[in-house]
SEBA-434849 format. One record per residue (C-alpha): residue in three letters; x, y, z. Coordinates in steps of 0.2 Angstrom, whole numbers, padded with zeros to 4 digits, always signed. Layout:
REM residues N
ALAXYZ
...
END
This chain:
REM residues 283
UNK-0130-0042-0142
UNK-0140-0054-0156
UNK-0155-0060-0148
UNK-0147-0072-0134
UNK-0131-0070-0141
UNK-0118-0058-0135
UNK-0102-0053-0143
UNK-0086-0039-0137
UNK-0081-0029-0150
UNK-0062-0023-0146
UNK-0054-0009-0155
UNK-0034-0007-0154
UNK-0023+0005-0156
UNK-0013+0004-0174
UNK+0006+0000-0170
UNK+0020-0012-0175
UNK+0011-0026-0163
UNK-0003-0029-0174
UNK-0013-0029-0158
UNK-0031-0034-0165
UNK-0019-0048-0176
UNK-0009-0053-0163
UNK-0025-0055-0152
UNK-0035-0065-0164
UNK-0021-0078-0165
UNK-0020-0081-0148
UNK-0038-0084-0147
UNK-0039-0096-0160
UNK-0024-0106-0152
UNK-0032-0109-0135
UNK-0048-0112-0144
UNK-0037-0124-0155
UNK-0028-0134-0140
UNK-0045-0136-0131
UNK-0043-0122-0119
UNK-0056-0114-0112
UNK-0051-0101-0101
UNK-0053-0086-0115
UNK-0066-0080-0127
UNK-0066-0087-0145
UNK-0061-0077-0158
UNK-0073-0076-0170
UNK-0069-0059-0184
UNK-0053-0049-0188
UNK-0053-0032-0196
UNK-0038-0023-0199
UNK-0047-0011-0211
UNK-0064-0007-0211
UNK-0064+0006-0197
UNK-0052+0019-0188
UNK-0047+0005-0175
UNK-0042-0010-0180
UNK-0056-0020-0174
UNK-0056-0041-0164
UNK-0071-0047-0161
UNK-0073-0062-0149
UNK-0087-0071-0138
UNK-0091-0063-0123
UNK-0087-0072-0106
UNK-0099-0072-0094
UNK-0091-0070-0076
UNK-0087-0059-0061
UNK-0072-0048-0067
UNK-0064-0044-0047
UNK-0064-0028-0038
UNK-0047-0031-0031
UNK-0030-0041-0034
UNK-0032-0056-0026
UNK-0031-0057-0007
UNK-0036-0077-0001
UNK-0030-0093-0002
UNK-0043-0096-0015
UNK-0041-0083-0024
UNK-0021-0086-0026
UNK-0024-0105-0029
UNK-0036-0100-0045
UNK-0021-0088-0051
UNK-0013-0102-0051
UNK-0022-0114-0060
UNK-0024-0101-0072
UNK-0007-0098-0076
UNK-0002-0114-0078
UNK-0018-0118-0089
UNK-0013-0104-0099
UNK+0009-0113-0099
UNK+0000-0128-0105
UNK-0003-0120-0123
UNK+0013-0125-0134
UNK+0016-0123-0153
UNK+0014-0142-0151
UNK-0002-0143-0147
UNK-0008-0125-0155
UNK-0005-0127-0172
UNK-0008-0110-0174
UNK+0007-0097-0181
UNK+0008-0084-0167
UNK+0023-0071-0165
UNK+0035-0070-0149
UNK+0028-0062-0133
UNK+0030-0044-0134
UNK+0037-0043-0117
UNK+0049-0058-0113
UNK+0066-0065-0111
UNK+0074-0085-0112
UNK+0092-0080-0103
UNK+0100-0066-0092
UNK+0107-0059-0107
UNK+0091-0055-0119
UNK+0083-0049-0100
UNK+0096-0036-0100
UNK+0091-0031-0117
UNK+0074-0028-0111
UNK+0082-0013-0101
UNK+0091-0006-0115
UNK+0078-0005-0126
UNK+0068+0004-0114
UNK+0085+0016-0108
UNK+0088+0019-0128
UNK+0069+0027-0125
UNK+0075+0039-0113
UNK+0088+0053-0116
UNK+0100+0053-0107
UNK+0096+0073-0102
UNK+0081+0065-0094
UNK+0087+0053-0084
UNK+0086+0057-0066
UNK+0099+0056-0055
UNK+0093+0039-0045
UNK+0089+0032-0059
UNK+0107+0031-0066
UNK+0114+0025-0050
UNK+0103+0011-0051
UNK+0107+0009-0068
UNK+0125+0009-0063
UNK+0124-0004-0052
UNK+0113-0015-0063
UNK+0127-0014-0075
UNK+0139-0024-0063
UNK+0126-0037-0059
UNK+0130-0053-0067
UNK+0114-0065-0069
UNK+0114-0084-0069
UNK+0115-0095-0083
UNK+0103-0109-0088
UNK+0098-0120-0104
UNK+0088-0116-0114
UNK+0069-0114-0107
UNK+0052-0119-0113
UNK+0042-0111-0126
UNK+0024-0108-0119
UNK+0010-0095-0122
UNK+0012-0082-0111
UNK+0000-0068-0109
UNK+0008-0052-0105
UNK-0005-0044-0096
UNK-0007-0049-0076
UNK-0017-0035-0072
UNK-0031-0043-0061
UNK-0044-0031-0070
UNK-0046-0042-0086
UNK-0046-0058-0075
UNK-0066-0065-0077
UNK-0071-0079-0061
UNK-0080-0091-0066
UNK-0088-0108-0063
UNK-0074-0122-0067
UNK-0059-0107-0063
UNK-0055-0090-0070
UNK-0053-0083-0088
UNK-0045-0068-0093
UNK-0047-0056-0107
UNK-0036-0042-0117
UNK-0023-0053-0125
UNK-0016-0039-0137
UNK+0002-0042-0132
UNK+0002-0060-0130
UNK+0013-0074-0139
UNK+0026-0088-0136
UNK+0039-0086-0124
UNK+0046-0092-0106
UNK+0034-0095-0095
UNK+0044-0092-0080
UNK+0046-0075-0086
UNK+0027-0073-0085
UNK+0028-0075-0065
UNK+0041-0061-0066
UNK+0029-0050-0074
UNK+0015-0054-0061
UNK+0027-0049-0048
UNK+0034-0034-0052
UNK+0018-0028-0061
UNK+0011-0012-0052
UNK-0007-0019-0049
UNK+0000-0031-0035
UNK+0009-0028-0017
UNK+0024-0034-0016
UNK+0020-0044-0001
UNK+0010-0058-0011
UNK+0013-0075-0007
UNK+0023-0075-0024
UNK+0036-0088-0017
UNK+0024-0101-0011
UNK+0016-0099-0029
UNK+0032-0101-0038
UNK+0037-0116-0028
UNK+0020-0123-0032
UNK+0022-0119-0050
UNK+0039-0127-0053
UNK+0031-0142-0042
UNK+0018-0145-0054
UNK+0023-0141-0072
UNK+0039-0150-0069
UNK+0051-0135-0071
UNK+0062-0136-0060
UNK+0072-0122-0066
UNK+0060-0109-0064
UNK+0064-0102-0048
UNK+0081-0098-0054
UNK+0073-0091-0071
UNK+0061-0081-0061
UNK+0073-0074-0048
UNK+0085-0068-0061
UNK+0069-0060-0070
UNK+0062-0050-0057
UNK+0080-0042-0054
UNK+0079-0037-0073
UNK+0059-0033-0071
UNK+0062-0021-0055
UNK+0073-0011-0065
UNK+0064-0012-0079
UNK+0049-0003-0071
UNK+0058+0008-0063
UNK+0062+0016-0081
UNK+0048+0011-0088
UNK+0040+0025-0077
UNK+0053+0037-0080
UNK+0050+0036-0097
UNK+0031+0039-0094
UNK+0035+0054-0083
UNK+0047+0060-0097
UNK+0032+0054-0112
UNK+0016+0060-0107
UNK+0017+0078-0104
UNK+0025+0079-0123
UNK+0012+0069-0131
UNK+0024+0053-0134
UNK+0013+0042-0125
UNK-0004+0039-0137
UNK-0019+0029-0127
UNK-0038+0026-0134
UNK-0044+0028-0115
UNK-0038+0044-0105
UNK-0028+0042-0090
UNK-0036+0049-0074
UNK-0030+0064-0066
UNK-0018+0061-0054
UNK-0008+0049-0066
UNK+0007+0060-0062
UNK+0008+0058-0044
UNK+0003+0040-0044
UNK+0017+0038-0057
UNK+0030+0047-0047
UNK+0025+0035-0032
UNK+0030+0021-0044
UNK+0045+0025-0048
UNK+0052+0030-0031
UNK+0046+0011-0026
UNK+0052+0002-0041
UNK+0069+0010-0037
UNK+0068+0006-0020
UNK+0064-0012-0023
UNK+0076-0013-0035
UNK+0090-0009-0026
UNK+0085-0020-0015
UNK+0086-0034-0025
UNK+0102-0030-0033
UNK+0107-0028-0014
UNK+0102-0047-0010
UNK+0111-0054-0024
UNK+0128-0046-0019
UNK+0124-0053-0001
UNK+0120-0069-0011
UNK+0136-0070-0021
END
């Protein structure tokens, strides 16, 4: 804080991302296009200090307590998202890199979960795990042309959404960049902060309705197949990291992250293969 002024001061972790970087240029292409649903960017300092270092405006809001549970609340989701979609190269004009999470067709979405299954060694890998994997392996996703490029954040967890008058802002776009938006929803649904049971339909119909996609159910369906068994190794491979100090954080994970992380796994592999389970019934 300066006076009346006050600013957030981020420090990232130093990895191939170029977190604090990759952050800063996100920043500067909402402010560019005219959106206001994020803190300005306002310094960049790869070098000074220990941590690479952002710093940004701070955003005045209520940060929630919860994921969100009304009508309200979904419909300012919403909104948000598709504020957020709006934000093309076209109207940025700023050089960003890809999403670090993201895929434009089933067949780059499968190589999402290779890249985290080369992660794993294969002495590792629990027995569930691999049938799942062997039954992903025969599932064939749909084809489609080639999608929109959008910004996509990469981050839904509710806890760096900020409510505010006008609609909701969010914070902590480290991993951030172009991609398919669609895939974004795909994220938001299989990400471990929400319940399953969200009105996630209803709000991808309403997405496609509005932004004119009328592809992105199809997109999204075949992504939250990918995503489920994504997560599911995802987990694995934090059960397998942590306790071998592969897993490097700036804040320490609480306690029970173990127990909780186990309870993840066993419903992502669950979910998953019920997903892969509906397909077949599909096809």
């Amino acid at each position: 804080t300066r006076g009346i002024q006050c600013f957030a001061v981020k420090q990232t972790i130093r990895d191939a991302r170029d977190r604090a970087g990759r952050e800063d240029a996100a920043l500067r292409a909402i402010a560019r296009a005219g959106g206001s649903f994020a803190p300005r960017a306002l310094l960049l300092d790869r070098d000074s200090y220990t941590q690479p270092v952002v710093v940004q405006t701070w955003l005045d809001g209520d940060t929630l307590d919860r994921p969100p549970m009304s009508t309200a609340e979904w419909q300012a989701l919403l909104d948000h998202y598709c504020a957020i979609h709006a934000i093309t190269p076209q109207r940025a004009g700023q050089d960003i890199p890809q999403a670090t999470l993201n895929a434009a067709s089933g067949a780059t979405g499968n190589a999402l979960v290779e890249a985290q299954l080369a992660r794993l060694p294969l002495a590792e890998r629990p027995a569930t795990l691999q049938r799942l994997l062997d039954r992903f392996s025969t599932w064939q996703p749909p084809q489609w042309d080639a999608p929109p490029v959008a910004l996509c954040r990469v981050d839904g967890n509710w806890r760096n959404f900020i409510a505010r008058r006008g609609g909701w802002a969010s914070v902590d776009w480290e991993n951030s960049g172009w991609g398919d938006p669609a895939f974004e929803w795909a994220d938001l649904m299989t990400h471990p902060a929400y319940p399953p049971d969200a009105p996630w339909l209803a709000l991808v119909e309403a997405y496609a309705s509005r932004t004119g996609d009328t592809a992105a159910p199809l997109r999204i369906q075949a992504y939250h197949t990918i995503m489920l068994v994504w997560w599911a190794l995802r987990v694995a491979r934090t059960l397998y990291e942590v306790p071998r100090g592969l897993d490097p954080r700036l804040a320490a994970r609480p306690a029970d992250w173990q127990a909780t992380a186990q309870r993840q796994y066993e419903d992502y592999l669950a979910r998953a293969e019920l997903q892969l389970q509906a397909y077949r019934e599909i096809t």
